[in-house]
LODOSE-66955 format. One record per residue: residue in one letter; x, y, z of N, C-alpha, C in turn. Coordinates in steps of 0.1 Angstrom, whole numbers, padded with zeros to 4 digits, always signed. Example, Ala and Ser with C-alpha at 12.3 -4.5 7.8 and 13.67 -1.06 7.14 Angstrom:
BEGIN
A+0132-0057+0078+0123-0045+0078+0132-0033+0078 S+0128-0022+0071+0137-0011+0071+0129+0000+0079 
//
This chain:
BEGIN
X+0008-0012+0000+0000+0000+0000+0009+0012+0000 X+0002+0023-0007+0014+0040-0001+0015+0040+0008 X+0004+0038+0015+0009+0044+0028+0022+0043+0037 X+0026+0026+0034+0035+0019+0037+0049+0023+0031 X+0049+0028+0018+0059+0036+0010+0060+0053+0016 X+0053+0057+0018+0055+0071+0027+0060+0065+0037 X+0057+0061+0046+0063+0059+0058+0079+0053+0058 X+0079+0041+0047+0094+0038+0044+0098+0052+0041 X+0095+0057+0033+0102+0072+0029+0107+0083+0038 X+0100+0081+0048+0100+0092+0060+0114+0085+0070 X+0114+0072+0073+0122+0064+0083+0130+0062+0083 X+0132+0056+0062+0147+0057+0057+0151+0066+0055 X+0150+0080+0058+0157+0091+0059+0161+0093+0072 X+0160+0084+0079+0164+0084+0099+0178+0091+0096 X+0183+0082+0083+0203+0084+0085+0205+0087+0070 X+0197+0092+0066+0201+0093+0048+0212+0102+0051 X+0215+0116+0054+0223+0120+0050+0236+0119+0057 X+0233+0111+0068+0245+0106+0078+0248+0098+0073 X+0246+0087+0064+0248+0073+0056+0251+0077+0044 X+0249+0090+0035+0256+0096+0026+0267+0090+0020 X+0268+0090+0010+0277+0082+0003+0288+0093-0003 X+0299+0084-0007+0312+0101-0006+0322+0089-0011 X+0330+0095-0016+0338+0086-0024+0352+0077-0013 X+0355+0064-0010+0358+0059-0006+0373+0060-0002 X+0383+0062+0011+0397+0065+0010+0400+0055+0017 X+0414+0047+0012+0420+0036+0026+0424+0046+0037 X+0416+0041+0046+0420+0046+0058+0408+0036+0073 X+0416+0031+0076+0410+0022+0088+0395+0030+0095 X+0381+0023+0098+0373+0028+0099+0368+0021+0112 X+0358+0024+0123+0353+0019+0132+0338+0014+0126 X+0338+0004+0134+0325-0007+0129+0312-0006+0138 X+0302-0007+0132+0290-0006+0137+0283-0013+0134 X+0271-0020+0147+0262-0028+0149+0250-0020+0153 X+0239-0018+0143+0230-0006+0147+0218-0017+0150 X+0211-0012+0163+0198-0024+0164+0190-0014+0170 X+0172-0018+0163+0160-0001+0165+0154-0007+0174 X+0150+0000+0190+0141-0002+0198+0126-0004+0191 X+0117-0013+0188+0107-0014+0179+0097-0010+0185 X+0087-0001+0192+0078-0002+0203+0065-0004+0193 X+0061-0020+0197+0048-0025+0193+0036-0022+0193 X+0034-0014+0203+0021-0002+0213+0022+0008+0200 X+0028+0012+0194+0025+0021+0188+0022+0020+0174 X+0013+0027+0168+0005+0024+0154+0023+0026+0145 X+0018+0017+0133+0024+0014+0125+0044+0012+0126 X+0044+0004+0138+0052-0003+0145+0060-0012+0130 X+0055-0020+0126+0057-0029+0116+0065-0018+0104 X+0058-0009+0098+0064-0003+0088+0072+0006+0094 X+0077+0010+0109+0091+0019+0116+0100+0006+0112 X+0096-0007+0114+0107-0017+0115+0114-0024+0102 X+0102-0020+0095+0108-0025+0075+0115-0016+0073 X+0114-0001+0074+0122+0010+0071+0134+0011+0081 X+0138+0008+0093+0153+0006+0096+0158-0003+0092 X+0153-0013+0088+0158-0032+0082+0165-0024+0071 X+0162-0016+0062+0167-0008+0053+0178+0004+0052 X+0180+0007+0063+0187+0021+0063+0204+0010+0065 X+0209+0017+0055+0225+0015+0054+0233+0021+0068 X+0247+0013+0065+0254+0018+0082+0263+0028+0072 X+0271+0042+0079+0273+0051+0071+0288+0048+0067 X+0291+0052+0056+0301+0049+0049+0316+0051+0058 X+0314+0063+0067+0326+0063+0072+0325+0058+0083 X+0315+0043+0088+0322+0028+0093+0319+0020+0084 X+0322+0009+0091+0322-0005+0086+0308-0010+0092 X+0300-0022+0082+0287-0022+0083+0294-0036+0093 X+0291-0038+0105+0295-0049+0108+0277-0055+0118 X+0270-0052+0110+0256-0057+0110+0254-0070+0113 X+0246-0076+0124+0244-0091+0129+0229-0095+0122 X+0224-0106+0125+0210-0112+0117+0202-0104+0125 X+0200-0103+0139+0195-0092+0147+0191-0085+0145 X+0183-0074+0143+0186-0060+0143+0174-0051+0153 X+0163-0063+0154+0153-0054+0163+0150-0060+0174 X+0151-0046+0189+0145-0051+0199+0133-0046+0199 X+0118-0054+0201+0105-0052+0200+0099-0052+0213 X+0095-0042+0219+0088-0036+0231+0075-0034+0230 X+0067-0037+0239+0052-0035+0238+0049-0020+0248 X+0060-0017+0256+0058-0001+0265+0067+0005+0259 X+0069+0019+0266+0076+0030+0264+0090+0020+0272 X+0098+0024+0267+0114+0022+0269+0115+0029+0288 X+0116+0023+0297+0118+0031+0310+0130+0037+0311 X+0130+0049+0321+0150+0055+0319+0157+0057+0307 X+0147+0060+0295+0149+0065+0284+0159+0076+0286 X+0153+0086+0295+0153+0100+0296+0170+0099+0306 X+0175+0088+0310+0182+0088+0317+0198+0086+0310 X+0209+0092+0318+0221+0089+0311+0225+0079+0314 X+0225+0070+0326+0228+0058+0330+0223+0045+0318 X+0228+0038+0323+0230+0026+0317+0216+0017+0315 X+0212+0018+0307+0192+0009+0307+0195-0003+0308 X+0192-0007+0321+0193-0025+0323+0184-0032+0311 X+0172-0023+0303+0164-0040+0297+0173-0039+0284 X+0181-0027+0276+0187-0027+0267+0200-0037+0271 X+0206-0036+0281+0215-0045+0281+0214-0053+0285 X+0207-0059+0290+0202-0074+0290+0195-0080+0277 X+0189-0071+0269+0192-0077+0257+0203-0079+0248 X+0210-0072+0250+0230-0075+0244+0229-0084+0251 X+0235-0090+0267+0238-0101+0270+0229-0112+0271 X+0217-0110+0269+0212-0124+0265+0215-0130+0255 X+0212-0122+0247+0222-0120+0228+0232-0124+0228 X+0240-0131+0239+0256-0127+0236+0263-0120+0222 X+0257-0111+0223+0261-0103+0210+0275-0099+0209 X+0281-0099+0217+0297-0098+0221+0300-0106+0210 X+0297-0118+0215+0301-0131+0213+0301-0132+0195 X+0288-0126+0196+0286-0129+0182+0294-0116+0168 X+0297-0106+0176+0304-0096+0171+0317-0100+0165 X+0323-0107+0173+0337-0113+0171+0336-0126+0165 X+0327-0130+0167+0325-0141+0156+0328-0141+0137 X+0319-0129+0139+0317-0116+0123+0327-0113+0122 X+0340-0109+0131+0352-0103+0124+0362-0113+0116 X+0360-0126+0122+0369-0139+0118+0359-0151+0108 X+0347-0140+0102+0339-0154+0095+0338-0164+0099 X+0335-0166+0113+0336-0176+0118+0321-0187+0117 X+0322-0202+0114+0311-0208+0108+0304-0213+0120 X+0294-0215+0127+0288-0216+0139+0288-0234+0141 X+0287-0238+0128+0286-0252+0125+0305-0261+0129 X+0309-0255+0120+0326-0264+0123+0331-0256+0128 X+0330-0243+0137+0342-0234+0140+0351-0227+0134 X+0350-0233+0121+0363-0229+0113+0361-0213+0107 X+0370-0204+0114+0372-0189+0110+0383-0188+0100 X+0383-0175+0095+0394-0170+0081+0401-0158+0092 X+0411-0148+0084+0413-0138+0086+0411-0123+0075 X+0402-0129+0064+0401-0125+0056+0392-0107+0060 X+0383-0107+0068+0374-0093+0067+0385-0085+0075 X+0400-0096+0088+0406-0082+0093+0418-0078+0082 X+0421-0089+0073+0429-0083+0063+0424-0068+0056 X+0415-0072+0050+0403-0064+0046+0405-0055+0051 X+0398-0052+0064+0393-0034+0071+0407-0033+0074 X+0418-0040+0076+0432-0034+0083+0442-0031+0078 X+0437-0031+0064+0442-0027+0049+0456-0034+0046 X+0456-0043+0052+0471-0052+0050+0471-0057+0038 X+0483-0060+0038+0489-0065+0023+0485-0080+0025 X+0475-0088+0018+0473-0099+0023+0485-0113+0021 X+0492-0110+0013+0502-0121+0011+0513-0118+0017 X+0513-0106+0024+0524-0106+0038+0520-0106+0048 X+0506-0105+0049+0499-0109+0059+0503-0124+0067 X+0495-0133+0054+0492-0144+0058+0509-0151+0059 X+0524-0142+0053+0539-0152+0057+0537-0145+0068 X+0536-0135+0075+0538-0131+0085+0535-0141+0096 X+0521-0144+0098+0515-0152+0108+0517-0163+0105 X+0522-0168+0093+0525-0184+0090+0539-0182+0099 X+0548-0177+0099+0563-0176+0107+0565-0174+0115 X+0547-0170+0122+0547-0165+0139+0558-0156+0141 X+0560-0144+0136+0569-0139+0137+0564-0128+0147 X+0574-0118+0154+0573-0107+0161+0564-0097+0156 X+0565-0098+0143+0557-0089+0134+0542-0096+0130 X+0542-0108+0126+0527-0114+0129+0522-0110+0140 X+0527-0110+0151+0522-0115+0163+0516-0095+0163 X+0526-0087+0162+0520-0073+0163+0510-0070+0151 X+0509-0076+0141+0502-0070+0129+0492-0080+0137 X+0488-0088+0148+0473-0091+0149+0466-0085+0162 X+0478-0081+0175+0476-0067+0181+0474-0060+0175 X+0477-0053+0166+0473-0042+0164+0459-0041+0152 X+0459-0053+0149+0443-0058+0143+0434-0058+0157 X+0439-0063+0167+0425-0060+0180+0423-0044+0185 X+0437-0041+0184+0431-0026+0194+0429-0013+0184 X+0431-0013+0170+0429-0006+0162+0414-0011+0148 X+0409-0020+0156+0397-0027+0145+0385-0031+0156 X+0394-0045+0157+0384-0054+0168+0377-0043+0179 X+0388-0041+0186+0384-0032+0200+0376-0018+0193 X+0373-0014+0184+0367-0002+0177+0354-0006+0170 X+0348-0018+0174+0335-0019+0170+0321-0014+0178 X+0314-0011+0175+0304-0003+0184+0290-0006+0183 X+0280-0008+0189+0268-0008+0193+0259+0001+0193 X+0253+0005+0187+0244+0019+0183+0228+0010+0187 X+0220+0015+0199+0205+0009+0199+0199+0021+0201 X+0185+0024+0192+0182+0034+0185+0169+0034+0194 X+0166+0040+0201+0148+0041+0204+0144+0053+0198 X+0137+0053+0190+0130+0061+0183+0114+0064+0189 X+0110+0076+0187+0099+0080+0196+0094+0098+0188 X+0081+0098+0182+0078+0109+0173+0069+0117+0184 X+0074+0132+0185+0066+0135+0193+0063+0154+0188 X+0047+0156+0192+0045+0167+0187+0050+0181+0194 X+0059+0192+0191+0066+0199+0198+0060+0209+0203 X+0049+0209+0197+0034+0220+0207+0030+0213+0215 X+0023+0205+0220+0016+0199+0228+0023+0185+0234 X+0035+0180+0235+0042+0169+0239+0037+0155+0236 X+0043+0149+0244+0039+0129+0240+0022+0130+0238 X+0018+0136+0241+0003+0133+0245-0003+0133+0230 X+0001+0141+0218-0003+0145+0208+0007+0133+0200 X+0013+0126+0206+0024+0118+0193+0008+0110+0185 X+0001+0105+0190-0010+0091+0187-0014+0102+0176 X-0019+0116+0175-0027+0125+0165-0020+0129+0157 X-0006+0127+0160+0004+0128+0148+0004+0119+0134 X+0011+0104+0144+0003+0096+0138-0010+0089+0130 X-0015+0099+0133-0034+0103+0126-0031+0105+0113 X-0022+0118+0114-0023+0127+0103-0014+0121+0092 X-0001+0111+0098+0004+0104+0089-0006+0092+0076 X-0014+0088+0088-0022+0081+0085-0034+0089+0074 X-0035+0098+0080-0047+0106+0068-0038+0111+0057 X-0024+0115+0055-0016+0115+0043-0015+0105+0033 X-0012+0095+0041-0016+0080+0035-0027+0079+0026 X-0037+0081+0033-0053+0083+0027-0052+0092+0015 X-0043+0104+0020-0051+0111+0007-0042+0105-0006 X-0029+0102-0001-0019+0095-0013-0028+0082-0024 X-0038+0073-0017-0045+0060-0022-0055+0069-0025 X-0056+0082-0023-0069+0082-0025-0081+0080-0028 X-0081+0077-0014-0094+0069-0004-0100+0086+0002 X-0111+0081+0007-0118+0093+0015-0110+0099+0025 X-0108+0110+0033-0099+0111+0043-0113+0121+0053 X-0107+0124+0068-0116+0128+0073-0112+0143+0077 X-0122+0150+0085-0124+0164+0086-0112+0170+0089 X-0102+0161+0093-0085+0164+0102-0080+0171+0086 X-0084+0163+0080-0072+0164+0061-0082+0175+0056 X-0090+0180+0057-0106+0182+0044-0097+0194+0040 X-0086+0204+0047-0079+0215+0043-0064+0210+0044 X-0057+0213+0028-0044+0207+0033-0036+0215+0038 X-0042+0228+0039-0032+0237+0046-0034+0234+0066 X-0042+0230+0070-0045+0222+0080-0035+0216+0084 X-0035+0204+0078-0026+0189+0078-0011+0198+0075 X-0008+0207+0067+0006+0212+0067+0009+0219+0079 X-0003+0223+0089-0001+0235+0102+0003+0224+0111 X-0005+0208+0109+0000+0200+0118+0016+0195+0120 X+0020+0191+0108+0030+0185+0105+0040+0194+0109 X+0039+0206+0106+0052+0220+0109+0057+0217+0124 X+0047+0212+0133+0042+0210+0148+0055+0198+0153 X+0057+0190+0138+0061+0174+0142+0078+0178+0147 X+0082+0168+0156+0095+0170+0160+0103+0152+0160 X+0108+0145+0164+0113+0135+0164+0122+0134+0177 X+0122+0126+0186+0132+0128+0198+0134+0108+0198 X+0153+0110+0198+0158+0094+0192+0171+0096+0206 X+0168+0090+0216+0177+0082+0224+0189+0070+0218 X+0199+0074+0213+0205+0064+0210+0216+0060+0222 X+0219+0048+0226+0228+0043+0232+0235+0033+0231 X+0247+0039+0232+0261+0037+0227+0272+0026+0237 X+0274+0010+0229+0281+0001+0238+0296-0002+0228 X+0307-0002+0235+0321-0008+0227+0321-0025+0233 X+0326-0030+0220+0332-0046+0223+0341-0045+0231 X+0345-0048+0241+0361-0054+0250+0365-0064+0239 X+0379-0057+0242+0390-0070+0233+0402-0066+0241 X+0401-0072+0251+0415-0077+0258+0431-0082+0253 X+0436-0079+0260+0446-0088+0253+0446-0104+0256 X+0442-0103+0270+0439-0115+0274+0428-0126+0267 X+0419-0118+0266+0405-0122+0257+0411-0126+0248 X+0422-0116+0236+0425-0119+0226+0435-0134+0224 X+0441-0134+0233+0449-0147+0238+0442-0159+0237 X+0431-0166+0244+0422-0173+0252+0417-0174+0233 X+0415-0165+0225+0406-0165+0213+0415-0175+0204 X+0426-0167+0203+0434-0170+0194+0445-0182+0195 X+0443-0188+0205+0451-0202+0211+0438-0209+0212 X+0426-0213+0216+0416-0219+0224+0405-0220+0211 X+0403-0210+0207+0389-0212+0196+0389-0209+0183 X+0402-0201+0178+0405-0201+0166+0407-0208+0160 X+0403-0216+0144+0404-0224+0136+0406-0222+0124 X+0411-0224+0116+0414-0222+0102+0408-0237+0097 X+0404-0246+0100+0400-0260+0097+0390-0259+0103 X+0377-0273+0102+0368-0272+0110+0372-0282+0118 X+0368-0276+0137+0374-0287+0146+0364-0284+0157 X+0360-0292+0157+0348-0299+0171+0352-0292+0186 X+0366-0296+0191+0368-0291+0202+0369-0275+0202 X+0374-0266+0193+0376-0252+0192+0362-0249+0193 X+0351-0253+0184+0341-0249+0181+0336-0252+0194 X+0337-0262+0205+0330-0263+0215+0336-0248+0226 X+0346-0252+0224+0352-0241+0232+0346-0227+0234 X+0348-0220+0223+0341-0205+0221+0328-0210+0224 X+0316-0214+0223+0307-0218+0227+0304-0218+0240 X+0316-0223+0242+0314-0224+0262+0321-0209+0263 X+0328-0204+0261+0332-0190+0264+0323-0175+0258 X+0314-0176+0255+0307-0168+0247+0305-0158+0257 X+0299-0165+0269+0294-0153+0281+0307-0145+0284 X+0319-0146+0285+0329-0141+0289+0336-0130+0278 X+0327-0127+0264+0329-0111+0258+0321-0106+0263 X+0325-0092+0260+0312-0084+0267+0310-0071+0260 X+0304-0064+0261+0302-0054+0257+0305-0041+0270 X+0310-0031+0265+0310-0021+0279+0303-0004+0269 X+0292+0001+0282+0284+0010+0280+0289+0021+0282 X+0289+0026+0269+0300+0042+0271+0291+0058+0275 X+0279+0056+0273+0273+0067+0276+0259+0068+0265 X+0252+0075+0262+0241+0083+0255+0233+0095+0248 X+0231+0101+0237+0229+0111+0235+0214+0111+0233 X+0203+0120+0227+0193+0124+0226+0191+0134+0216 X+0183+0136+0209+0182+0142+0197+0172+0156+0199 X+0178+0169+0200+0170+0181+0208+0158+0182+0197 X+0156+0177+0187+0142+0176+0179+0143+0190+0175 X+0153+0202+0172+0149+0220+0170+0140+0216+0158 X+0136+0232+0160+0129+0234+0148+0134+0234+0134 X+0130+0229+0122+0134+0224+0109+0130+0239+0099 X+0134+0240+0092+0126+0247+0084+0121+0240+0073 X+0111+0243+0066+0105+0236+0056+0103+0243+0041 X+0117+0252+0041+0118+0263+0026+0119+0255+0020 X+0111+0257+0006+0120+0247-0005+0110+0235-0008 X+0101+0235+0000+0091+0216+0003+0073+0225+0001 X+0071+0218-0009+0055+0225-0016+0047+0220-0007 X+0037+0227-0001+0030+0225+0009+0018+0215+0004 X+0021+0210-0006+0013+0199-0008+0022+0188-0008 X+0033+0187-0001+0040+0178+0000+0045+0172+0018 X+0036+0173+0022+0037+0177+0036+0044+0160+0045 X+0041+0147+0035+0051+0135+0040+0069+0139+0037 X+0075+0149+0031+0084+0156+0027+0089+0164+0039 X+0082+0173+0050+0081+0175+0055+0087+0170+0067 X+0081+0157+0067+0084+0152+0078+0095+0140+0080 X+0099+0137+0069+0111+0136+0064+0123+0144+0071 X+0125+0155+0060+0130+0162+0068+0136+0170+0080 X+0125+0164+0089+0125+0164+0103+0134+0155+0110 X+0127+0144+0100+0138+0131+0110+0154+0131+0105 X+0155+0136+0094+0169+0135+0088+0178+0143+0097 X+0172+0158+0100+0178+0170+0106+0184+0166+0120 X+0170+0156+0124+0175+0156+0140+0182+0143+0145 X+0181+0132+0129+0194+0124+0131+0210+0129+0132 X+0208+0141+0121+0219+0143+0122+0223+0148+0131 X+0220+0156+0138+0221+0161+0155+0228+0152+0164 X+0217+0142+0162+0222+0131+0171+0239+0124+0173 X+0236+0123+0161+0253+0115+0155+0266+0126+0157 X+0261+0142+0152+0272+0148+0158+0268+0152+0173 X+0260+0149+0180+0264+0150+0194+0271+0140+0202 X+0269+0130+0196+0277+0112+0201+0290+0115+0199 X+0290+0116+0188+0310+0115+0183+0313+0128+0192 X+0306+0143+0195+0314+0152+0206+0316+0141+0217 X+0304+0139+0223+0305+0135+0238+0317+0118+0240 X+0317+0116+0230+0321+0104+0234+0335+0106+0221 X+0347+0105+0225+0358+0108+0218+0362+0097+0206 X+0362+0083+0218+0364+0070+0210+0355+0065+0198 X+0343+0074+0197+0334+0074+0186+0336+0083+0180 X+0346+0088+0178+0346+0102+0169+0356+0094+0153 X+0348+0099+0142+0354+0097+0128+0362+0103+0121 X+0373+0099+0115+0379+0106+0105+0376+0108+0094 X+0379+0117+0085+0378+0121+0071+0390+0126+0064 X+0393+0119+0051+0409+0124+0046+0401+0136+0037 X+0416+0144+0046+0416+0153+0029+0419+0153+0018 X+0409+0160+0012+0403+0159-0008+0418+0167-0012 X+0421+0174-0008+0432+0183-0018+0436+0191-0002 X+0448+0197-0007+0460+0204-0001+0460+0219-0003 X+0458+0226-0017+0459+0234-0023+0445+0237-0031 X+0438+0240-0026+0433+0246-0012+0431+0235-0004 X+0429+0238+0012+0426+0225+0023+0414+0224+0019 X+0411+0212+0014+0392+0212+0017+0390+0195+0020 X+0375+0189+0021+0376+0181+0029+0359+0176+0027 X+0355+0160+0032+0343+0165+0026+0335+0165+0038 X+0335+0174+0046+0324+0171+0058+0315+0187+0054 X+0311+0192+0068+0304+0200+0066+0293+0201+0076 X+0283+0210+0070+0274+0216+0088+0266+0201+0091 X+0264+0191+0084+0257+0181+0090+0266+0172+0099 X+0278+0174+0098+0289+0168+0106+0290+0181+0124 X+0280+0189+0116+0283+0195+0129+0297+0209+0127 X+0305+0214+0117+0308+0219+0112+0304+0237+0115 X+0313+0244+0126+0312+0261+0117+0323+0269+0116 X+0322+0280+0122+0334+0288+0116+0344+0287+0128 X+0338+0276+0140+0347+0278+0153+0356+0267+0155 X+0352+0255+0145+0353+0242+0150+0369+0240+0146 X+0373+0235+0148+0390+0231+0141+0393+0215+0145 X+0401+0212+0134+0400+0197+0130+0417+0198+0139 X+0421+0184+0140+0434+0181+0136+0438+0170+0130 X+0449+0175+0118+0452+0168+0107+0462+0158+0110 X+0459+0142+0110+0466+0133+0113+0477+0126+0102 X+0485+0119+0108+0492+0108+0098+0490+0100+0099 X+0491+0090+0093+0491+0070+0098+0505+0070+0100 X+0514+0065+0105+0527+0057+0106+0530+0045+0110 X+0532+0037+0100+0533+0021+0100+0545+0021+0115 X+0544+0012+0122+0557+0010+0130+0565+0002+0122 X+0583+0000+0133+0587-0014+0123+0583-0029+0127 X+0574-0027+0138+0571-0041+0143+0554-0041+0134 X+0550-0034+0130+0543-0037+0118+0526-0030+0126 X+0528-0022+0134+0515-0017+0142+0517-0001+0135 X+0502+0003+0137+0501+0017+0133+0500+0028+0139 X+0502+0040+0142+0497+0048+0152+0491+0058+0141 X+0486+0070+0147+0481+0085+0141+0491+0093+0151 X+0496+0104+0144+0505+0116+0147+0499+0125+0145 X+0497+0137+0155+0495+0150+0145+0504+0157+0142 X+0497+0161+0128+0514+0172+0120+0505+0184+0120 X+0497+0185+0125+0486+0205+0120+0476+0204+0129 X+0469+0216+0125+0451+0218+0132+0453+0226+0118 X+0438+0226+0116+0435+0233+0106+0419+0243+0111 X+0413+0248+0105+0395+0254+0109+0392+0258+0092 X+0379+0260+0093+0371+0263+0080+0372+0277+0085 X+0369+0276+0068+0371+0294+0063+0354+0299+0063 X+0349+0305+0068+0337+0312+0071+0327+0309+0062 X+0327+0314+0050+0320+0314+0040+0324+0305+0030 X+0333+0294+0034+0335+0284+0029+0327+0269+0029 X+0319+0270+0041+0316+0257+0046+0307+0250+0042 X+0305+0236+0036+0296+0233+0028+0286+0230+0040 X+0273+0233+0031+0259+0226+0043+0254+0214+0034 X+0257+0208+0040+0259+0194+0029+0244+0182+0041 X+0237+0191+0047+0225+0185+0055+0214+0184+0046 X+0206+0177+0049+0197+0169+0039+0186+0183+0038 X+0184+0182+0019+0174+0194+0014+0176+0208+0014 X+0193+0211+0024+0199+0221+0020+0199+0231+0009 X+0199+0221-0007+0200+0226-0017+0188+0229-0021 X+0175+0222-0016+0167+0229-0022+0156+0241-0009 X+0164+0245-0008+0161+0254+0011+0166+0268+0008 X+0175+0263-0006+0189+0275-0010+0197+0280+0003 X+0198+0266+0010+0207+0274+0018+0220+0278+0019 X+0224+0293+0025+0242+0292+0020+0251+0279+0019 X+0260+0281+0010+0266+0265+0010+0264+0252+0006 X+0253+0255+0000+0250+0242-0001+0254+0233-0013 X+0254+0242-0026+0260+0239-0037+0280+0238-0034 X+0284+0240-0027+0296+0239-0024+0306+0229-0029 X+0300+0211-0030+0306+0202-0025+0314+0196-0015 X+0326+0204-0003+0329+0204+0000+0333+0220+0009 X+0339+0214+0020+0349+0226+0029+0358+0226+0027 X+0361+0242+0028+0375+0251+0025+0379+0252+0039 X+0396+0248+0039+0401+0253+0054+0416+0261+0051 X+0421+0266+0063+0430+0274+0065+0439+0266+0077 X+0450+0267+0073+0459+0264+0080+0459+0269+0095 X+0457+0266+0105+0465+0272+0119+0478+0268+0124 X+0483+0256+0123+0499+0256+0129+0498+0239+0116 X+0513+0241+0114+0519+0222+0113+0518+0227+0098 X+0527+0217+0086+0534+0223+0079+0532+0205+0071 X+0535+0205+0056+0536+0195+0047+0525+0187+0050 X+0510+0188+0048+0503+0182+0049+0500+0177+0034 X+0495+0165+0031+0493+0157+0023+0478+0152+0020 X+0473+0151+0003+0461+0146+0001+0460+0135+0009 X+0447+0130+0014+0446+0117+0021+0447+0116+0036 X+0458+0123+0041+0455+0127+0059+0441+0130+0062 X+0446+0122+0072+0431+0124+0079+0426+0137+0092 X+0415+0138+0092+0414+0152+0099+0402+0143+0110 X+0404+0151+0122+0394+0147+0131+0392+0161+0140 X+0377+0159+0144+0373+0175+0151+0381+0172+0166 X+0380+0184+0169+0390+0185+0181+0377+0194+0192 X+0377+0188+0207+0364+0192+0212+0368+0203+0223 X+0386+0209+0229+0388+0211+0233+0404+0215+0230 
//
């Protein structure tokens, strides 16, 4: 039915422009496991859940996605509102052993014979795979560090994103979400057009409603532990390159002993959207909009508050600095990056150096936020941000830049 298609339309924009697609750089990325609080109590529960089953993980991580992805609630989420740690959310991770099964996903590991590869950390850890695999065939000092530093620069950087999503109207609060939902529903109607009732009979009505709509998204934020010890116990005890009965029993029996640890939570301030640009006969557009704005909020308020979740982005060119982020990254004329290196070790591990800080140039900054361009808003046609140097010298296409919060 449309209706079901508007609403995919509206949900899969939760992360459209945070999932934005941008042209791909080697450069090691943090991994994410995104799973949607489903709440069943609330009308068209089923089509919130088809439209996240859909939304892509954003290009600047790694989609490291399990068969999982929804927790389904029949109440409101309790301690939502809270920064502490929500027991029923993590007791669904540990019932899940989703730990367990996270690290499973990095080693392809087959549930049936045990037998894992090292193929996805070659992969994300951009190793040369046929020095890879003499390396670790020789057990060498440098195998042994090129798979340290596959745990604390990959493994250890995978992340948990659980999304409770919750639409609420920003004149009148939770109380008005149910008549929101009405109006979604009578948009629907008038889309099949079918009869609709006295709420729709003016669509300038239904558009006074909608202006009203806000979106408020609790996401909370868990990292994989990867020990060195864990990593030991893994890689002597349950690791297989063959299929073998005892290893496979092993991990099995060790599953409860990964874990997950809870780093904190952000909240989506729902501001007001503007809606330039969007024909008031287009009012599911609207609301769109809404959700895309205040995803993106969300994501750059996580990566401030929480450091270890913060992303990098190489720089596009040198001459001038520019780069491809911008105001939906959270982006203004105050913010300043610093410009990193990779440096291989000789024992075969990587670190980041800084050589610079850099900041955007004022009237340079792209607004690269969803519907920008047709909102006309400054920047938007841009492609990219212009920056200016503040200190550090020989910087190179491809460095990576990371915001700096202090």
């Amino acid at each position: 039915m449309k209706y079901r298609n508007i609403l995919l339309g509206c949900f899969a924009a939760l992360v459209g422009s945070v999932y934005a697609q941008e042209p791909v750089s080697d450069y090691r990325r943090s991994s994410i496991y995104s799973v949607l609080v489903n709440h069943t109590d609330q009308q068209f529960a089923n089509e919130i859940k088809e439209a996240f089953l859909q939304i892509p993980v954003p290009d600047k991580f790694n989609d490291h996605n399990l068969s999982v992805k929804v927790l389904n609630m029949n109440t409101k989420l309790s301690g939502a509102g809270s920064q502490k740690e929500n027991p029923t959310i993590t007791a669904f991770l540990n019932d899940n052993k989703v730990a367990s099964r996270l690290v499973g996903r990095w080693f392809n590991r087959d549930s049936y014979t045990g037998q894992c590869d090292m193929e996805l950390v070659k992969e994300r850890g951009l190793y040369n795979a046929t020095e890879f695999d003499k390396q670790l065939a020789m057990r060498s000092a440098r195998g042994v560090a090129m798979l340290q530093d596959a745990g604390e620069d990959l493994i250890g950087n995978t992340f948990v994103l659980v999304n409770d999503i919750r639409y609420v109207d920003k004149n009148k609060g939770a109380k008005t979400a149910g008549s929101v939902l009405k109006v979604l529903g009578s948009i629907a109607a008038a889309y099949t057009g079918t009869q609709i009732d006295d709420l729709t009979d003016n669509i300038g009505d239904m558009v006074e409603t909608i202006k009203g709509f806000k979106v408020k998204i609790n996401t909370f934020l868990y990292r994989l532990e990867w020990t060195d010890e864990q990593a030991g116990i893994f890689y002597k005890d349950q690791y297989t390159p063959n299929p073998n009965a005892a290893k496979r029993a092993n991990f099995e029996a060790g599953r409860g002993n990964y874990k997950l640890k809870y780093v904190g939570k952000v909240e989506s301030s729902g501001g007001t959207t503007s809606f330039m640009g969007i024909n008031e006969d287009e009012p599911v557009v609207m609301v769109r909009k809404a959700c895309q704005r205040a995803i993106d909020e969300n994501v750059v308020d996580l990566q401030r508050n929480y450091e270890e979740f913060r992303t990098k982005s190489p720089l596009l060119s040198v001459e001038p600095l520019t780069a491809y982020v911008g105001m939906k990254e959270g982006v203004t004329a105050k913010t300043k990056f610093e410009v990193l290196e990779v440096v291989e070790m000789e024992n075969g591990t990587h670190k980041y150096n800084r050589v610079g800080v850099i900041e955007p140039i004022e009237n340079l900054i792209w607004d690269n936020r969803y519907m920008a361009v047709e909102e006309g808003a400054q920047g938007a046609t841009l492609g990219y941000t212009t920056f200016r140097k503040v200190s550090g010298k020989d910087f190179a296409k491809g460095m990576l830049i990371r915001e700096m919060t202090h």
